[in-house]
C-alpha positions as CSV (number, residue, x, y, z in Angstrom):
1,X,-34.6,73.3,25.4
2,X,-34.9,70.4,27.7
3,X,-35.6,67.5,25.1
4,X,-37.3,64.0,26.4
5,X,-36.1,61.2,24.8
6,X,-38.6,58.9,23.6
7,X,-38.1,55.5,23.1
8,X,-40.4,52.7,21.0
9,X,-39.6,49.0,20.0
10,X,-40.7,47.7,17.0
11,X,-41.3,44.1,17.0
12,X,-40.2,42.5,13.7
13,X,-42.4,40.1,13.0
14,X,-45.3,40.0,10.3
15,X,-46.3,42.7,8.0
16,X,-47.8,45.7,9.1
17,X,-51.8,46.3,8.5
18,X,-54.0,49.3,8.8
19,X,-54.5,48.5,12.4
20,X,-50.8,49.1,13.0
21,X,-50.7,52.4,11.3
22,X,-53.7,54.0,12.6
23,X,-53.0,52.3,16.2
24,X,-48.6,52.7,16.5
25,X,-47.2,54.2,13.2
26,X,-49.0,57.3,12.7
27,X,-49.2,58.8,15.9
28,X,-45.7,57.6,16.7
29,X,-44.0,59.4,14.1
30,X,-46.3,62.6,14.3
31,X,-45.0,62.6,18.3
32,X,-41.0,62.8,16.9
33,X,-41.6,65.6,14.8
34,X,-41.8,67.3,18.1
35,X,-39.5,69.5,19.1
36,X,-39.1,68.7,23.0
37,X,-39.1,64.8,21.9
38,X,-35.7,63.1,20.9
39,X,-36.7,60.1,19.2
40,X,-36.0,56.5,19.3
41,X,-37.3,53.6,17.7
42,X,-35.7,50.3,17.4
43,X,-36.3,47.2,15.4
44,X,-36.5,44.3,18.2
45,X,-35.4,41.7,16.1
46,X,-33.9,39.7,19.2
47,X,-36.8,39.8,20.6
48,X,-38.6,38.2,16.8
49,X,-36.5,35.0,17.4
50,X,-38.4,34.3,20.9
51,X,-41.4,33.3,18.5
52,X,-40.2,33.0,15.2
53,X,-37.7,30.3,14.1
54,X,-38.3,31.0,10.5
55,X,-35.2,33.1,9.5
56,X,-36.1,33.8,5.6
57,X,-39.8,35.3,7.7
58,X,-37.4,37.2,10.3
59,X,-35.0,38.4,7.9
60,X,-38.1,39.2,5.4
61,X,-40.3,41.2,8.1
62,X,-36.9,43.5,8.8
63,X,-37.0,44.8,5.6
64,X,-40.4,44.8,5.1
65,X,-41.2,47.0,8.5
66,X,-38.5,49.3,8.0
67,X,-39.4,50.4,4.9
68,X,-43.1,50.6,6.1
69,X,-42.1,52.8,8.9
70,X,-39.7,55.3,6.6
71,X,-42.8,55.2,3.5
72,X,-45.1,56.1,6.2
73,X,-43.1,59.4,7.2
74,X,-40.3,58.6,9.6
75,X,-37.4,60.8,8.9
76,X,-33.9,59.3,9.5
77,X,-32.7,62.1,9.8
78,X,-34.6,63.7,12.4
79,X,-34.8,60.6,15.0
80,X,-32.1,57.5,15.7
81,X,-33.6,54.6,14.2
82,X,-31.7,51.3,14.2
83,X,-32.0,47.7,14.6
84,X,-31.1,45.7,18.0
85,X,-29.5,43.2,16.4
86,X,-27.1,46.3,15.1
87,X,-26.5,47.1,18.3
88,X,-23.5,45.0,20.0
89,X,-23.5,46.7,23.6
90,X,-27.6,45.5,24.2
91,X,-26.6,42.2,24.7
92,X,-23.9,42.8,26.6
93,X,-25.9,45.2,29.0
94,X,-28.6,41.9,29.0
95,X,-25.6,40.0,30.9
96,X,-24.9,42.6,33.4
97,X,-28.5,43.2,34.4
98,X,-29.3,39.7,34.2
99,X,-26.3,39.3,37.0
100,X,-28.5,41.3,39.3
101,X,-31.9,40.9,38.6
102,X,-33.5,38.1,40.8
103,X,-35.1,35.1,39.6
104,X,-38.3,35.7,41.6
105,X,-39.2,38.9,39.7
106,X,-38.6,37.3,36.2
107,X,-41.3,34.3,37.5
108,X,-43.6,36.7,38.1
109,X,-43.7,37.9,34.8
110,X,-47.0,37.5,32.2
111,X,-45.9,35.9,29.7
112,X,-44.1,33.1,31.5
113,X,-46.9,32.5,33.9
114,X,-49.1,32.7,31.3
115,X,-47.2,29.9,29.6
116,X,-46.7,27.8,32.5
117,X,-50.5,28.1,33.7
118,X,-51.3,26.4,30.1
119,X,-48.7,23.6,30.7
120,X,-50.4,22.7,34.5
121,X,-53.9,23.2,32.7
122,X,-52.7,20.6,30.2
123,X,-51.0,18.3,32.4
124,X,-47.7,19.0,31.0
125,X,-44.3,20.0,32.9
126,X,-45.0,23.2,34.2
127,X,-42.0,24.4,31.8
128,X,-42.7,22.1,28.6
129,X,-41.8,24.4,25.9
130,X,-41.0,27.3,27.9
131,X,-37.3,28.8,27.0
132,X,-34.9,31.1,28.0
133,X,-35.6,33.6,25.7
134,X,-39.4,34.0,26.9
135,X,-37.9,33.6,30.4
136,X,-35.6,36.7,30.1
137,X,-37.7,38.8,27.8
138,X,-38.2,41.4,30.5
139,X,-34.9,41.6,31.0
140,X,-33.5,42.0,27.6
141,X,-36.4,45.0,27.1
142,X,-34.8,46.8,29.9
143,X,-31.0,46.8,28.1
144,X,-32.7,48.2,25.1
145,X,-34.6,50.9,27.1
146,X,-32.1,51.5,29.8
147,X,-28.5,51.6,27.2
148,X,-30.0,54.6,26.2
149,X,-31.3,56.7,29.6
150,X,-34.6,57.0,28.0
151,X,-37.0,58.9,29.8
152,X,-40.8,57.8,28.5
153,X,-41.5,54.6,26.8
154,X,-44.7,54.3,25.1
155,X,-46.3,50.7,25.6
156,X,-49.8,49.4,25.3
157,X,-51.2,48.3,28.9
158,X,-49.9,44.2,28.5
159,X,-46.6,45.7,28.3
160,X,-46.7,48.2,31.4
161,X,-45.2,45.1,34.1
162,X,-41.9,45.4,31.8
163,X,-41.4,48.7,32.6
164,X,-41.9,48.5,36.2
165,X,-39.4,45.7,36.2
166,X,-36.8,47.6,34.2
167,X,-37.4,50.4,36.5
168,X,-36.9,47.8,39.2
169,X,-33.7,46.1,37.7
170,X,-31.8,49.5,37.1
171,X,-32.6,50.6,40.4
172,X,-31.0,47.6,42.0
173,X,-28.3,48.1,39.8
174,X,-27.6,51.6,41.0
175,X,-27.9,50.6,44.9
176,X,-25.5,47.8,44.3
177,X,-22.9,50.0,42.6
178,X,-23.5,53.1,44.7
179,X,-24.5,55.3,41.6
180,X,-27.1,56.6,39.2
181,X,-25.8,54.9,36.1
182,X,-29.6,54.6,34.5
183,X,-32.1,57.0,34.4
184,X,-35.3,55.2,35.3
185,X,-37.7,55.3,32.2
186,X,-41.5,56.3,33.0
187,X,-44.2,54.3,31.0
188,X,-46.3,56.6,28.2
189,X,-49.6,54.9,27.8
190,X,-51.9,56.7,25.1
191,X,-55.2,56.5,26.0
192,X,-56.7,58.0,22.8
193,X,-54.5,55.6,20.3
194,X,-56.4,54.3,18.0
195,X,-58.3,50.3,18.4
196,X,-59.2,49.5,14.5
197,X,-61.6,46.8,14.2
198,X,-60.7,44.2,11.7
199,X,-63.1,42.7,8.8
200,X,-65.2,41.2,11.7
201,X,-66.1,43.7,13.6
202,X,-63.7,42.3,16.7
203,X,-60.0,44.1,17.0
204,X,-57.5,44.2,13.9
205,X,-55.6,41.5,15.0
206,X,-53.1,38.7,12.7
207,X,-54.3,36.8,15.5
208,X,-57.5,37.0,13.9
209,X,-57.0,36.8,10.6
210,X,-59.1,39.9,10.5
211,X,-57.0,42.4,9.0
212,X,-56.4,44.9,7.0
213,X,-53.5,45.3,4.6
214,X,-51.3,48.4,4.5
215,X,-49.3,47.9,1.9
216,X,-49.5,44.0,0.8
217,X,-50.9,43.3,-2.4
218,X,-51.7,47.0,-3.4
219,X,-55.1,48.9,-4.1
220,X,-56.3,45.3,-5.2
221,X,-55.9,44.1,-2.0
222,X,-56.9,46.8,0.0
223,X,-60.2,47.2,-1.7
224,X,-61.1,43.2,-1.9
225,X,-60.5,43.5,2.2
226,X,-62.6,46.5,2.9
227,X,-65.3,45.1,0.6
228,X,-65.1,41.8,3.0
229,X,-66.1,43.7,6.0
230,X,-69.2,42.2,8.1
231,X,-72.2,44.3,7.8
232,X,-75.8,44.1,9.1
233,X,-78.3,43.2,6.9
234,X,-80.0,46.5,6.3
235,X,-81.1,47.6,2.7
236,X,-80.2,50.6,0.8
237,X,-82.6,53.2,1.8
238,X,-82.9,51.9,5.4
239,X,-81.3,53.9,8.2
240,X,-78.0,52.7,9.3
241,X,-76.3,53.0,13.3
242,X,-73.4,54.3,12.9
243,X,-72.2,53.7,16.2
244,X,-72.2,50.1,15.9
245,X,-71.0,49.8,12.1
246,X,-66.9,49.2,11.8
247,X,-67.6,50.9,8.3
248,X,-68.1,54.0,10.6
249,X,-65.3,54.0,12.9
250,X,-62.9,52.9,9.9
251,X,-64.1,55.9,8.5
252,X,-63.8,58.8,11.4
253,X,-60.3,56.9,11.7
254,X,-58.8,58.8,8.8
255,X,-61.1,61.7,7.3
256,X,-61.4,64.5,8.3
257,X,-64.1,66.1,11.0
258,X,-66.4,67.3,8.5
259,X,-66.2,64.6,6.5
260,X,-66.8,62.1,9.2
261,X,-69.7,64.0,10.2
262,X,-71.0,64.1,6.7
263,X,-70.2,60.1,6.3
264,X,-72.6,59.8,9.6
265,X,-74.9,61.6,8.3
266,X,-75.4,59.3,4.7
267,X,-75.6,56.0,6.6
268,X,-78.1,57.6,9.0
269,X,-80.0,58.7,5.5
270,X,-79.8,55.4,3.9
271,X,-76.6,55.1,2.3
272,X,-75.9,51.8,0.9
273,X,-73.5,49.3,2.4
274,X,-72.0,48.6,-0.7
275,X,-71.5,52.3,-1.3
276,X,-70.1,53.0,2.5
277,X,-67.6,50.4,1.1
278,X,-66.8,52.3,-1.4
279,X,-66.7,55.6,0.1
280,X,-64.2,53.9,2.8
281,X,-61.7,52.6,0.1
282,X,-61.1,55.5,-1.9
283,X,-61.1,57.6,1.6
284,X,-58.2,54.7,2.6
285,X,-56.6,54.4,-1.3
286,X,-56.1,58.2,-1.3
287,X,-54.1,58.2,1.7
288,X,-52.2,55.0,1.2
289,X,-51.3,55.2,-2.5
290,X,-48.4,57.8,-2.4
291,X,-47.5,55.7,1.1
292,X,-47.4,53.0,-0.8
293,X,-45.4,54.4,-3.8
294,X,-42.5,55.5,-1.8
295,X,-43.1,51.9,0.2
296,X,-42.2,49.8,-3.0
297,X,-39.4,52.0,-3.9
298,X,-37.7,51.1,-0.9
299,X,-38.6,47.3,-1.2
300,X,-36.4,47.6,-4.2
301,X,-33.3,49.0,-2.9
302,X,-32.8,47.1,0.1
303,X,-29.3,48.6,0.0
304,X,-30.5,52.1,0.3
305,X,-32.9,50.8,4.1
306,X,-29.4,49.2,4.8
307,X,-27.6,52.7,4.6
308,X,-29.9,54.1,6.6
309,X,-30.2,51.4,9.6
310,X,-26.0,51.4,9.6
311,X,-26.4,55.3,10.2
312,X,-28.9,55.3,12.9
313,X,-26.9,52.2,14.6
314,X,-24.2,54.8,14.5
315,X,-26.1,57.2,16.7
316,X,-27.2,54.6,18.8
317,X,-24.2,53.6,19.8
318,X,-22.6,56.7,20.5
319,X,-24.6,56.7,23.3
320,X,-24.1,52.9,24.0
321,X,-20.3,52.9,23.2
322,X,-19.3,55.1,26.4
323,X,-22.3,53.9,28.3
324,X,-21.3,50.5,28.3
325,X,-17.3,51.5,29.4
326,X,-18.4,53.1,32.3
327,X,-20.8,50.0,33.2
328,X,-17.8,47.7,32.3
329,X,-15.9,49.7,35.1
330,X,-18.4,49.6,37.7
331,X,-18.4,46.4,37.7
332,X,-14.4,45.6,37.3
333,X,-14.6,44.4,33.8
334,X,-12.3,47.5,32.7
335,X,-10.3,45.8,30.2
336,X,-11.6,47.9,27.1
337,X,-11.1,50.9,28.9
338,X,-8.8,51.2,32.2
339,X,-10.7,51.9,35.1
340,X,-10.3,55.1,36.7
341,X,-7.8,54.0,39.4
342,X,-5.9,52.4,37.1
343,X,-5.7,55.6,35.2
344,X,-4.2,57.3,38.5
345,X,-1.6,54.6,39.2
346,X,-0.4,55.0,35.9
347,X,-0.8,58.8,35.7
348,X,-0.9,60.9,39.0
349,X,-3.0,63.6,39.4
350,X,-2.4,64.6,42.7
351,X,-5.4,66.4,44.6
352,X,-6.8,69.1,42.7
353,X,-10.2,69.4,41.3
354,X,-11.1,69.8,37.5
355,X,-11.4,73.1,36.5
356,X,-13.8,75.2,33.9
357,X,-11.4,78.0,32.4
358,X,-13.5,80.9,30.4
359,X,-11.6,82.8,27.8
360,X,-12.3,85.0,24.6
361,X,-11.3,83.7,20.8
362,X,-10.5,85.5,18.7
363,X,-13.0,86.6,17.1
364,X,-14.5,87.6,20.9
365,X,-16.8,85.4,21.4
366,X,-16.9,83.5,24.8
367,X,-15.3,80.4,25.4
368,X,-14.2,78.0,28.3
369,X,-12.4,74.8,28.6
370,X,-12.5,72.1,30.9
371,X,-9.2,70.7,32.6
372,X,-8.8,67.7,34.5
373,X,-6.8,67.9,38.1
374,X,-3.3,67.5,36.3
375,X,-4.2,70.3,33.5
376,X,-4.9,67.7,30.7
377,X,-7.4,69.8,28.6
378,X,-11.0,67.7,28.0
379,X,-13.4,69.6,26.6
380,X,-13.4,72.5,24.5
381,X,-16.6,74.4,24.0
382,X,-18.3,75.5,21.1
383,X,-18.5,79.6,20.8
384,X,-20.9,81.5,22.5
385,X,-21.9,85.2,21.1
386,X,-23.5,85.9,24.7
387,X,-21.1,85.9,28.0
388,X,-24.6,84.6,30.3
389,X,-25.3,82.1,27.6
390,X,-21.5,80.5,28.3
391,X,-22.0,81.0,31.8
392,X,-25.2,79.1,32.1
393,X,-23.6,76.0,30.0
394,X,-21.0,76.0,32.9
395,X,-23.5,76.2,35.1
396,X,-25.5,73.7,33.9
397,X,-22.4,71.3,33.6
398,X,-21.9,71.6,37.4
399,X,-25.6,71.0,38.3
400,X,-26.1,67.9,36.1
401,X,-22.5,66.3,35.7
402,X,-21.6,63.6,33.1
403,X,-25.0,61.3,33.3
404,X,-26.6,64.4,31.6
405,X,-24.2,65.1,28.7
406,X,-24.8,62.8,25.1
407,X,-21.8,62.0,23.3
408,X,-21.4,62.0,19.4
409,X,-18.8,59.9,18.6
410,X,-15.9,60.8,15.8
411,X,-13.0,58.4,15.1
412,X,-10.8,59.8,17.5
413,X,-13.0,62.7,19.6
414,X,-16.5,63.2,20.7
415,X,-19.1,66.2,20.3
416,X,-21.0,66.4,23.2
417,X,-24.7,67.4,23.9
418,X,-26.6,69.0,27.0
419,X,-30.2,69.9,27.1
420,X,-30.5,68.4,23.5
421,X,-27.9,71.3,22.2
422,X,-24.0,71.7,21.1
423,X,-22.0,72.4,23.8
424,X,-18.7,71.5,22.8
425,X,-16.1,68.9,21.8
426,X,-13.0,67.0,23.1
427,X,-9.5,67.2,21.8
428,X,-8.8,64.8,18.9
429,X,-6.7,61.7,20.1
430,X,-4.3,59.4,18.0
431,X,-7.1,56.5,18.1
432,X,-10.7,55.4,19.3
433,X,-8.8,53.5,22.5
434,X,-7.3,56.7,24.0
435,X,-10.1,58.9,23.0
436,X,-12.1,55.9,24.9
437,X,-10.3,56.3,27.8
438,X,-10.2,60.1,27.7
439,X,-14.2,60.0,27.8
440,X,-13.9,57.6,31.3
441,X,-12.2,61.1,32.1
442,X,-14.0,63.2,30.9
443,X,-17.4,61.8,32.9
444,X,-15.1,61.8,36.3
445,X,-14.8,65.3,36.1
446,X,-17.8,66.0,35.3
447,X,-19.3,63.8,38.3
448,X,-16.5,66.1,40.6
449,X,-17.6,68.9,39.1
450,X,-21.4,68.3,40.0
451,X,-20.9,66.7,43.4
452,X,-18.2,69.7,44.5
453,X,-21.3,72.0,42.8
């Protein structure tokens, strides 16, 4: 099965409220539970310190959001869930894509014109305040979307310019190094994501001061809030309009059809305001309590969140690891891993091609290898019970070449990954430099193997 890999930032800042849930959380993590999607989400807590120079509030919100995200039903085990910050090869990608993205596009960016529109508004230096970090915000969003070739990044509409101009930067990247090193990501706009409004009627917003809590403070909390939210002034016993009462759309947001309908139908009957209220909070309390349970469980082991962030930064950067060797040798930094013609000077390989070699194990199943032009072995695959199933793997590997393939990295070899499946695995090497360097090998013959295709 052709999986998509999906890819979504979380910005670390604040607390989540009900907004967030209804509006990013829930139908986020419902959309990785797919089978098709291959998940990504990310903690951007880089991107936090453009606006927050608080670090007890930065370091707070990590934990805080992480363990809002996993109570709410992310499974760690299921998607790659990590922070940035964990994430050593992102910054390093910034630099290289910084090196060719042009000054013009980052100045046409929102955020920084916004800024500097307030400054000439105000009478200030067009750049008073402005720093680097805003500045190359678009371009820091592109090495978290593009280290990881993902295909659809879902963004609300402010943020749809940042993925035209990492779509943009990669492809100048590629034309300059005369390759497809990135896969250019498509933007994923959900039109039927859910717009709370907050305790006045306008959008949920910290902005605001207009929110909701998820979590914070408990039931308490929860219900003092939703008994806070701006009504109209009609009595019990007068017909309500749903359509225009927050109460309402709170409501639909999280029952059920039926219920909704029946919820409609009371307000249009009479029902109370202080009774709606009601009705809203144990509809709300019901479905956040266990949530919530499983929420301050993990606010107590911060050790156990930690665990689980180190693992999915493992994942991540089994992609990022090799990613960033071969982007380290297209551009002649190859000192981490020897760039391929420095591989040849030191070990000829005289003309031939790489070669796919089928075979039967011993227990008959079907089998092929993959040898480089001098015979070195690089790839074993896994076994196949089906003879068509191994051919079309080969098949596959020849149409797609090494862009295509996902690496899972061991201490000294690498599983590898096509079409979201197994496929096989590379010898086991006497450390992670030489299996390193083996991989740079491994992806040349796959590229020969798909341009010869």
């Amino acid at each position: 099965m052709n999986r998509t890999r999906v890819l979504t930032g979380i910005t670390t800042t604040g607390t989540p409220h009900l907004g967030n849930y209804a509006g990013a959380i829930r139908p986020a993590i419902a959309a990785s539970r797919r089978e098709d999607v291959d998940a990504f989400f990310f903690m951007a807590d880089y991107h936090a310190l453009i606006k927050a120079d608080d670090p007890a509030r930065v370091a707070r919100s990590r934990l805080e959001i992480a363990a809002s995200w996993l109570a709410c039903g992310l499974d760690p085990q299921r998607v790659t869930f990590y922070r940035q910050s964990d994430i050593p090869e992102i910054p390093e990608l910034c630099w290289l894509l910084t090196c060719v993205t042009a000054k013009g596009l980052l100045n046409r960016a929102h955020a920084y014109k916004a800024a500097v529109d307030k400054n000439v508004e105000a009478g200030e230096d067009p750049d008073a305040g402005v720093t680097a970090g805003l500045y190359m915000y678009p371009v820091l969003m592109a090495a978290d979307i593009l280290a990881f070739d993902a295909h659809k990044v879902p963004v609300g509409r402010d943020q749809i310019q940042h993925l035209e101009m990492a779509r943009d930067i990669a492809q100048r990247f590629n034309h300059l190094y005369g390759r497809d090193f990135f896969v250019l990501p498509e933007v994923q706009i959900e039109e039927q994501v859910a717009t709370l409004p907050g305790l006045d009627g306008r959008k949920m917003s910290k902005s605001y001061d207009n929110t909701i809590p998820l979590f914070a403070g408990g039931a308490k909390a929860l219900r003092e809030a939703v008994m806070r939210i701006v009504t109209d002034s009609r009595l019990p016993g007068e017909p309500k309009d749903p359509d225009s009462s927050s109460l309402y759309t709170l409501y639909r947001a999280f029952a059920a059809p039926a219920d909704a309908a029946a919820f409609r139908g009371a307000l249009e009957a009479g029902l109370s305001w202080g009774e709606a209220k009601q009705a809203l909070f144990e509809l709300l309390e019901g479905q956040i309590a266990p949530m919530r349970e499983r929420y301050e469980a993990l606010i107590a082991q911060p050790a156990h969140i930690e665990d689980i962030l180190h693992e999915g930064a493992r994942k991540a950067r089994a992609l990022a690891t090799p990613k960033l060797a071969l982007l380290r040798e297209a551009v002649g930094l190859g000192s981490h891993a020897p760039s391929v013609d420095a591989f040849r000077t030191a070990r000829p390989r005289g003309d031939k091609p790489p070669r796919l070699a089928s075979f039967r194990d011993e227990q008959g199943r079907f089998r092929f290898r993959l040898f480089a032009g001098d015979g070195e072995e690089l790839l074993l695959s896994r076994a196949f019970d089906d003879p068509k199933a191994a051919g079309m793997a080969q098949k596959r590997l020849k149409e797609l070449g090494g862009a295509a393939v996902r690496l899972q990295l061991t201490s000294t070899a690498a599983q590898l990954e096509l079409d979201g499946a197994a496929i096989g695995s590379t010898p086991e090497y006497p450390d992670a430099g030489t299996r390193d360097q083996a991989l740079g090998r491994l992806r040349e013959a796959l590229d020969q193997l798909a341009g010869a295709a």
